[in-house]
VOMAR-146938 format. One record per residue (C-alpha): residue number from 1; z, y, x. Coordinates in steps of 0.2 Angstrom, whole numbers, padded with zeros to 4 digits. Each point is the difference from the previous one (the first is absolute). Layout:
NUM,Z,Y,X
...
This chain:
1,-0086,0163,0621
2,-0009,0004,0017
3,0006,-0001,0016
4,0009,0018,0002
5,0009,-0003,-0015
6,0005,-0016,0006
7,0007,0008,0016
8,0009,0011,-0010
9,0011,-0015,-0007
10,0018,0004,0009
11,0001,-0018,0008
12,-0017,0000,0009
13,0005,0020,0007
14,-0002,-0009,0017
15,-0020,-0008,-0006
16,-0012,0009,0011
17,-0019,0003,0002
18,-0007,-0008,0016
19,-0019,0002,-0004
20,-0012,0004,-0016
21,0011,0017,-0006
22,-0015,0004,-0007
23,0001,-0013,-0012
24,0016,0001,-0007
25,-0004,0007,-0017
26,-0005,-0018,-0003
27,0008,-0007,-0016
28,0010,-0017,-0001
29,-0003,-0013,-0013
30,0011,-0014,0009
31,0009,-0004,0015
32,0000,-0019,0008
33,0004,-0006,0018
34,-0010,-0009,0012
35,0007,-0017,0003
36,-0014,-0010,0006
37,-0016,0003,0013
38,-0012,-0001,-0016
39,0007,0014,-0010
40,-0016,0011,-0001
41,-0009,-0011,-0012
42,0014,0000,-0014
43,0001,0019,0002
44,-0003,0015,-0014
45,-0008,0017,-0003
46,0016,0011,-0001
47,0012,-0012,0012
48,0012,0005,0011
49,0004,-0014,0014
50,0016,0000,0008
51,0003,-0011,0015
52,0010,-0003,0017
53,-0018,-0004,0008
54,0006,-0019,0007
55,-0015,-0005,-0003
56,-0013,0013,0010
57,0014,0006,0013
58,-0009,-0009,0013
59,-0018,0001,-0007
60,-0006,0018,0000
61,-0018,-0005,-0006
62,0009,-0008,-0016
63,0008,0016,-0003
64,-0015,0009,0000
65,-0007,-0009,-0012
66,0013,-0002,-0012
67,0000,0019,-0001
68,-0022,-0001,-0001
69,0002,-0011,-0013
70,0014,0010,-0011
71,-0007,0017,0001
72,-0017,-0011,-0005
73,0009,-0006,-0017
74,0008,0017,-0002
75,0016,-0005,0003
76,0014,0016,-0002
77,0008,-0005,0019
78,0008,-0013,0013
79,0019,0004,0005
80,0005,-0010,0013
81,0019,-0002,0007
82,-0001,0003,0020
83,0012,-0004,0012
84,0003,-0017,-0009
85,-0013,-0007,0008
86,-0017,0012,0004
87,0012,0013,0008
88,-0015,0013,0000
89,-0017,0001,-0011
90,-0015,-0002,0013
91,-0007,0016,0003
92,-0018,-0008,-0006
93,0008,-0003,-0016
94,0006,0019,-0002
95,-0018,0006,0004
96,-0009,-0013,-0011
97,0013,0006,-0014
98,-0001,0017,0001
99,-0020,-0001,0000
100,0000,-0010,-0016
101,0014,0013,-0007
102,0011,-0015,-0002
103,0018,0002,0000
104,0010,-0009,0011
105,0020,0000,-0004
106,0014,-0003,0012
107,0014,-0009,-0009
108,0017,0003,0002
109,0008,-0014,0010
110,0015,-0001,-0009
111,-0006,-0008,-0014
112,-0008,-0016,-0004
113,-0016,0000,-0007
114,0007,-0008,-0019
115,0012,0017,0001
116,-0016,0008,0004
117,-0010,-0007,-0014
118,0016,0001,-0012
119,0000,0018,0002
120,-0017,0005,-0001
121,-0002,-0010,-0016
122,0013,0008,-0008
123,-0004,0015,0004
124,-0019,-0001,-0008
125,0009,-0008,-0015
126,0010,0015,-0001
127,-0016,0012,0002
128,-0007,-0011,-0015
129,0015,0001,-0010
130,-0001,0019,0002
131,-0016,0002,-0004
132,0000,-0011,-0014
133,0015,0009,-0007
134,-0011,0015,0004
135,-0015,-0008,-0011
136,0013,-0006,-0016
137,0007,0017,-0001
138,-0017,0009,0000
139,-0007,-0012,-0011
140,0013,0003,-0011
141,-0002,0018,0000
142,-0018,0002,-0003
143,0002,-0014,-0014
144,0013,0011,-0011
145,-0012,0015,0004
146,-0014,-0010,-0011
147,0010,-0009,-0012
148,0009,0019,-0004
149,-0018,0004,-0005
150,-0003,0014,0014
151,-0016,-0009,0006
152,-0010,0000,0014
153,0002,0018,0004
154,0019,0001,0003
155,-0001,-0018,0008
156,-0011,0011,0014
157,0011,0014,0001
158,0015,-0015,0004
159,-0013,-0007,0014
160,-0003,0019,0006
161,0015,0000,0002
162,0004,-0013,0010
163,-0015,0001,0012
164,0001,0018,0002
165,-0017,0004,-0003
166,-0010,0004,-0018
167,-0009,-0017,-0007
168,-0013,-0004,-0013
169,-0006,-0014,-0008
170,-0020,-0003,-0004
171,-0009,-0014,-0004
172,-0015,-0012,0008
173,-0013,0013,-0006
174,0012,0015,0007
175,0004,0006,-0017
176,0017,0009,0004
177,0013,-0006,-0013
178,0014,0011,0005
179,0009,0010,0015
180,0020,0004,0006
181,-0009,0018,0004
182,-0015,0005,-0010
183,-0002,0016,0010
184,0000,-0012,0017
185,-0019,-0003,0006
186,-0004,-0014,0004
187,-0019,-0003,0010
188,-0009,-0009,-0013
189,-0013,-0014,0005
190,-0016,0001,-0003
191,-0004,-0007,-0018
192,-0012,-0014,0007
193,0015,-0007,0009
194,0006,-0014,-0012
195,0018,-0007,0002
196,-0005,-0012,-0010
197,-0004,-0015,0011
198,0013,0006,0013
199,0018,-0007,-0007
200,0007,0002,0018
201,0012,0012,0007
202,-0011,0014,0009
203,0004,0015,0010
204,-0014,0013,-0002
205,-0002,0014,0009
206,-0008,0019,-0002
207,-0009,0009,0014
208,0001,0017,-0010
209,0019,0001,-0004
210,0005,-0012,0014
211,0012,-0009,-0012
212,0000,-0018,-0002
213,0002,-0011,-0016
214,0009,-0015,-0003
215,-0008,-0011,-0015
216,0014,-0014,-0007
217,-0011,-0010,-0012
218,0007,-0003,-0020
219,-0004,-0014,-0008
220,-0006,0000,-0020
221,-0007,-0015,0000
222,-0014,-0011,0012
223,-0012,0010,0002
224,0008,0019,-0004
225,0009,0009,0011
226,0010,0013,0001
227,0005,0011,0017
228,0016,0010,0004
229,-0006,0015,0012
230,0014,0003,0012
231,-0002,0017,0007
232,0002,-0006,0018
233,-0002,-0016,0012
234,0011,-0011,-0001
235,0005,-0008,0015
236,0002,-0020,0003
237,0020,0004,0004
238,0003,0010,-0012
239,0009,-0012,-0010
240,0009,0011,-0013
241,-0016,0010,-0008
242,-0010,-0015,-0001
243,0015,-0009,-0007
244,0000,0013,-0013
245,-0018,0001,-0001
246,0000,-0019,-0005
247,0014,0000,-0014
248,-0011,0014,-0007
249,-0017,-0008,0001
250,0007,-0016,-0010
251,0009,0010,-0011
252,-0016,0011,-0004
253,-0009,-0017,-0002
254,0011,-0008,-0014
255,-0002,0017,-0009
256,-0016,0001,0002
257,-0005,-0017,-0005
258,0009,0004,-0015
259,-0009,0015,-0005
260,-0017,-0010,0004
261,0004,-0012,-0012
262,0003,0013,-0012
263,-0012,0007,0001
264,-0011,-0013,-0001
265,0007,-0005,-0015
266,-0003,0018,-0007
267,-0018,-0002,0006
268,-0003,-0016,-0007
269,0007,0010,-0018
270,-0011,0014,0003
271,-0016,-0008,0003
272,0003,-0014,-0016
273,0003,0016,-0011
274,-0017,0008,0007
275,-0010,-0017,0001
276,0005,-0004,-0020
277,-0003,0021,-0003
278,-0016,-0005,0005
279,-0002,-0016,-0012
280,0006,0013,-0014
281,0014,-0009,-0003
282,0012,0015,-0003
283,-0003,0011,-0013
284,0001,0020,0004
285,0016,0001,-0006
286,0006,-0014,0013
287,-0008,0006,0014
288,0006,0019,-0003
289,0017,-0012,-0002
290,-0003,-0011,0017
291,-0007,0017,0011
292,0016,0008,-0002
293,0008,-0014,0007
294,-0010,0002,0016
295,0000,0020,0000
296,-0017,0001,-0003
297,-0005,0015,-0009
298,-0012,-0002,-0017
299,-0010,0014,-0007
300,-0003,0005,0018
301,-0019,0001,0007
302,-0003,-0017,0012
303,-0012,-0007,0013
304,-0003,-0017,-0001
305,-0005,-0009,0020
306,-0004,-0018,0003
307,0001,-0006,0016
308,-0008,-0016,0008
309,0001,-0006,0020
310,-0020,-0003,0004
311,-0003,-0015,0002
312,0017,-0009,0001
313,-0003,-0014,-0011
314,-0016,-0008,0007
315,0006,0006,0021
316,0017,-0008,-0002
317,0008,-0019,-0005
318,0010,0004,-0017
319,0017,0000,0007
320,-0007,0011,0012
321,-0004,0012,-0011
322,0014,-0001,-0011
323,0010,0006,0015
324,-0011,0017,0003
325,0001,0004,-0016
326,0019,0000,0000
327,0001,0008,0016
328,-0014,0013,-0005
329,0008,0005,-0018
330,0018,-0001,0007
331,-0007,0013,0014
332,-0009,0011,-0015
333,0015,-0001,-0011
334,0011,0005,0014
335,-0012,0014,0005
336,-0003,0007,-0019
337,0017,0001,-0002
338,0005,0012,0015
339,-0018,0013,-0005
340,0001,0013,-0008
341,-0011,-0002,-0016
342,0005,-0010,-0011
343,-0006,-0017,-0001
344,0006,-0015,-0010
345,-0007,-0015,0007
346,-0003,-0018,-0006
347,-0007,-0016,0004
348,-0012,-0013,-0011
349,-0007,-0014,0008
350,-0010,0004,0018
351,0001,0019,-0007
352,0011,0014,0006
353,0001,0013,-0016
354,0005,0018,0005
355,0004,0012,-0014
356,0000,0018,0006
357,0008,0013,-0013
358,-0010,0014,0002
359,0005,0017,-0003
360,-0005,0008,-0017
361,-0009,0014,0008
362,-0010,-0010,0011
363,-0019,0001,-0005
364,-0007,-0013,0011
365,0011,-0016,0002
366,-0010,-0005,0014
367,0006,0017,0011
368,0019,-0007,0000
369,-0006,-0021,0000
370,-0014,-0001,0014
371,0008,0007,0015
372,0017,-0011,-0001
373,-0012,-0015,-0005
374,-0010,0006,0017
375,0018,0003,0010
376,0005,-0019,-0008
377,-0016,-0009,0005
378,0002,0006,0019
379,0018,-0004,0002
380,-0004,-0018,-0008
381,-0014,-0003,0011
382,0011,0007,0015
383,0016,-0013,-0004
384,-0010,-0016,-0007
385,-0014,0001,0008
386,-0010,-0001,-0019
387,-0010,0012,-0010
388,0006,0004,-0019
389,-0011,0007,-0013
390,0004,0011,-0016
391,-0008,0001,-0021
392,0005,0015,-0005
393,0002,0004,-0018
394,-0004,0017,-0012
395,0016,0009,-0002
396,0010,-0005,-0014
397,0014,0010,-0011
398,0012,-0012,-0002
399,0005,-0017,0005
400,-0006,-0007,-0015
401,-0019,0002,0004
402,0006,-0011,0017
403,-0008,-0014,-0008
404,-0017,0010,-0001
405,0003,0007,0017
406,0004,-0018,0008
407,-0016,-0005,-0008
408,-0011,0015,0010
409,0008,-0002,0017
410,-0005,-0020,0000
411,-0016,0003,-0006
412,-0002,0014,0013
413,0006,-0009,0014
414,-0010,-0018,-0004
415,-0014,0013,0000
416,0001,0004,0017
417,0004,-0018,0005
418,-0016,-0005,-0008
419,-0011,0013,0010
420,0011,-0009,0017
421,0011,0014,0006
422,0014,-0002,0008
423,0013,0014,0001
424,-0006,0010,-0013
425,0009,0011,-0013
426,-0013,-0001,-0017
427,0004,0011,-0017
428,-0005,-0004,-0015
429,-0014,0008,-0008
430,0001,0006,-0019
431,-0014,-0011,-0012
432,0007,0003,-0016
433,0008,0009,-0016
434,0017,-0012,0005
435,0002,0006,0016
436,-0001,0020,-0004
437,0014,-0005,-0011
438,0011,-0003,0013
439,-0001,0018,0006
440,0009,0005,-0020
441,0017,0000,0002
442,0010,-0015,-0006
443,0008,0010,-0016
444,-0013,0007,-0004
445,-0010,-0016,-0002
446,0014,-0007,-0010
447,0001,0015,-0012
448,-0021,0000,-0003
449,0003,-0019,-0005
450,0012,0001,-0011
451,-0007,0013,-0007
452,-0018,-0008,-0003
453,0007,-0018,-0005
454,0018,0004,-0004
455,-0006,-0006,-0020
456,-0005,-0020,0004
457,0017,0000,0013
458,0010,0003,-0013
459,-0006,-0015,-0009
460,0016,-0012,0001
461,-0011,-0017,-0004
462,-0005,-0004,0019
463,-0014,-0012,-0006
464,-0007,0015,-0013
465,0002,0013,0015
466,-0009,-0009,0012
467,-0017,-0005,-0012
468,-0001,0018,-0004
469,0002,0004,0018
470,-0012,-0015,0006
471,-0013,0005,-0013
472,0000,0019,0002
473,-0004,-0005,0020
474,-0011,-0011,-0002
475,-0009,0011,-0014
476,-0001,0014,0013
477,-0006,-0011,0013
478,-0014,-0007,-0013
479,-0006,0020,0000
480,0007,0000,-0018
481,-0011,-0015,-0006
482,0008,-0011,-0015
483,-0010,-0016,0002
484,0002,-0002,0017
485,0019,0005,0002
486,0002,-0015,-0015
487,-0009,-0011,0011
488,0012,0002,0017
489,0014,-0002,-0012
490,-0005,-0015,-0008
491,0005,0008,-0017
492,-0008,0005,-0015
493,-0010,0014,-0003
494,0010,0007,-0012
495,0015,-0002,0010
496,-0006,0012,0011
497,-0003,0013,-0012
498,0015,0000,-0007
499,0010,0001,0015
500,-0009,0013,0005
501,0003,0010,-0016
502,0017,-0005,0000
503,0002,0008,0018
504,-0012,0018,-0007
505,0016,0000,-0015
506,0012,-0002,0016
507,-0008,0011,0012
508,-0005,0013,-0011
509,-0016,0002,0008
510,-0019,-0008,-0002
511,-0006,-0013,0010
512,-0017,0009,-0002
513,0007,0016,0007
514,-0007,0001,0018
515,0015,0010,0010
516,0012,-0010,-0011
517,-0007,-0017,0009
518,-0003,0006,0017
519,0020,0006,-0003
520,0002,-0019,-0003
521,-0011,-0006,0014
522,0013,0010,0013
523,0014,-0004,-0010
524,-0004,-0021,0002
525,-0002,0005,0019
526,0017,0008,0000
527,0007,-0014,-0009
528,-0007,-0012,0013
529,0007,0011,0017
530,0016,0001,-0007
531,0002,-0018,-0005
532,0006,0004,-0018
């Protein structure tokens, strides 16, 4: 309640204003009366100080100072009761209040001063009781809203509602969530603006449009933030929207912190399936089983991206770091998510892991990769104030070469750690016979094997079907020489041999027949990308 509204109270309809008018918008917080000369040091911000003046009706200097030192500790105003005993207020303390804009009340004299104070608490009770009531209901309505599933959509079309003008809300990063009007502009900030560090209320204006922004912070947890963007300023007296604005940012906040710990919880899943996909501990079949689980598509081509922050272990302490990383790999999940490629994304250790699906008739995987990589490392550098650098793998025709390509992109990206560069996207460069594999198609791979080395799969006697498989390898390796593959066995010489004929009877073919063995060669490759 402020002084006009408090005037507006039917049994102060006789209150006037003797000095400060300008002032009288001030709010007040609590009202006391002034019973001894030494009131000023018990005084508060947001006071109103009512009084029959006994105590300065004879000493104008002391008036002047209590009205110095009360717009000094932002007190709201002094009412004092004249004709009791100051029949008139001194016509110095008129011009100091009204050149300090303090207000200066006449009080009715008809009333005692308890009356006075009786009334006025009442009536701010009555205020607070409205508002509160005000503040339950809302509450109430925005809560059925989320609990009835409509989520954070049709809560903002509620709150549109109520303050009349189209909202949105974004998040520290400015990464819009959702709108009451998508077709509403709103002026967008520039992207090195970061809201991250600014969990206050702001008001934000635009020279262009000439509209101004209000920004009620949300929050997730300590250190994210959301923002509700109010499509206008909201004033400090307009009570009701920011009344309403308030219900819906603690609302927002418990539904959010709910989704966050989802989806941390989904994240957490995600990156154990991908960290044990790694350590081979699914087979194909699982993983085809676990992928569909997540959406992610299977016999699609893939390009596989680890990311690192230079030089974050050895600049920062270990909690220190452990905080960018979060901060950083929450912001390039967030960001993935709302691009338009599509990018699954992971995290293993210190290493962000982005896998772009890349279309079928794409030719050069680096033509769709490179430029988002580019795009992601200026808007990390622009929010965190750090550089991020990318190993980029070959492309890949299904998911189940990810291992391989996991491999490539770490090995390309500690290559360009170990020439020192910072900031850097690195590809991988083709060496060898395994890695022109991964350009074959995952079926057809699969079919070539079986149809090479279906024969010694089809043995049922694990321990049989592995010495064939283990001598036939190692036979190869030995550039088809008896003695020496004997000799890395640890077995007899005439072990070998007849394993080896045993596999020509299998087979169907000769050990001795050169395209047969370089068949078997690429077959034992096959066998080794795809983890069979």
């Amino acid at each position: 309640m402020n002084v006009v509204e408090l005037m507006n109270v039917p049994q102060f309809e006789t209150m006037k204003v003797i000095a400060g008018a300008q002032g009288v918008e001030r709010e007040i917080s609590t009202v006391t009366m002034m019973d001894a000369p030494d009131i000023i040091r018990f005084l508060k911000e947001g006071e109103l100080l009512v009084t029959t003046a006994y105590h300065v009706k004879d000493d104008v200097d002391s008036l002047l100072h209590l009205i110095k030192e009360m717009s000094a500790r932002h007190c709201t105003a002094l009412a004092i009761k004249t004709k009791r005993f100051m029949h008139e207020i001194p016509p110095q303390a008129i011009e100091l209040a009204n050149r300090l804009h303090f207000p200066l009340l006449e009080l009715p004299l008809h009333m005692s001063l308890n009356e006075i104070v009786t009334y006025t608490l009442r009536s701010m009770l009555n205020e607070r009781e409205s508002e509160l009531t005000l503040a339950l209901d809302t509450h109430k309505q925005f809560m059925q809203l989320v609990m009835k599933g409509h989520g954070i959509h049709q809560l903002l079309k509620q709150l549109s509602t109520m303050v009349d003008v189209p909202v949105r809300f974004v998040d520290q990063h400015l990464h819009v969530f959702a709108n009451s009007h998508p077709s509403y502009h709103f002026d967008s900030l520039q992207q090195d603006f970061s809201l991250q560090y600014r969990q206050v209320e702001m008001q934000l204006s635009f020279i262009a449009s000439k509209k101004t922004y209000t920004y009620i912070p949300v929050h997730i947890t300590e250190r994210k933030c959301g923002f509700l963007v109010i499509a206008r300023a909201l004033d400090l007296d307009d009570k009701v929207a920011r009344l309403v604005c308030e219900q819906a940012a603690n609302v927002l906040s418990f539904f959010l912190m709910k989704e966050y710990a989802l989806n941390q919880q989904r994240r957490h899943i995600r990156n154990e399936f991908f960290a044990k996909y790694l350590n081979s501990s699914y087979s194909p079949k699982e993983t085809t089983s676990r992928l569909e689980e997540f959406q992610i598509a299977v016999n699609e081509p893939y390009v596989c991206v680890v990311a690192q922050l230079d030089g974050v272990n050895s600049t920062y302490s270990h909690l220190r770091s452990q905080q960018l990383l979060t901060d950083v790999f929450d912001f390039v999940e967030s960001y993935v998510s709302l691009h338009k490629l599509n990018i699954h994304f992971f995290s293993k250790n210190t290493n962000g892991i982005l896998l772009f699906h890349v279309p079928p008739t794409c030719t050069r995987a680096s033509e769709v990769v490179e430029p988002f990589l580019l795009e992601l490392q200026h808007v990390i550098q622009s929010q965190f104030k750090e550089t991020m650098s990318f190993g980029v793998s070959n492309m890949m025709q299904s998911f189940l070469q990810c291992k391989a390509g996991f491999k490539e992109a770490s090995e390309a990206l500690a290559k360009g750690e170990l020439a020192q560069k910072t900031n850097y996207i690195q590809l991988y460069d083709v060496k060898d016979i395994t890695e022109l594999l991964h350009l074959i198609p995952y079926e057809n791979l699969h079919a070539f094997y079986d149809h090479t080395l279906h024969a010694l799969h089809a043995i049922k006697n694990v321990e049989e079907r592995e010495a064939l498989f283990q001598t036939v390898a190692v036979f190869l390796e030995t550039h088809c020489q008896i003695a020496e593959t004997a000799k890395r066995l640890f077995i007899h010489r005439n072990t070998v041999v007849y394993r080896l004929e045993k596999c020509e009877e299998l087979l169907g073919q000769s050990l001795k027949n050169a395209e047969f063995t370089l068949q078997l060669r690429l077959a034992f490759r096959v066998r080794q990308l795809l983890d069979l």
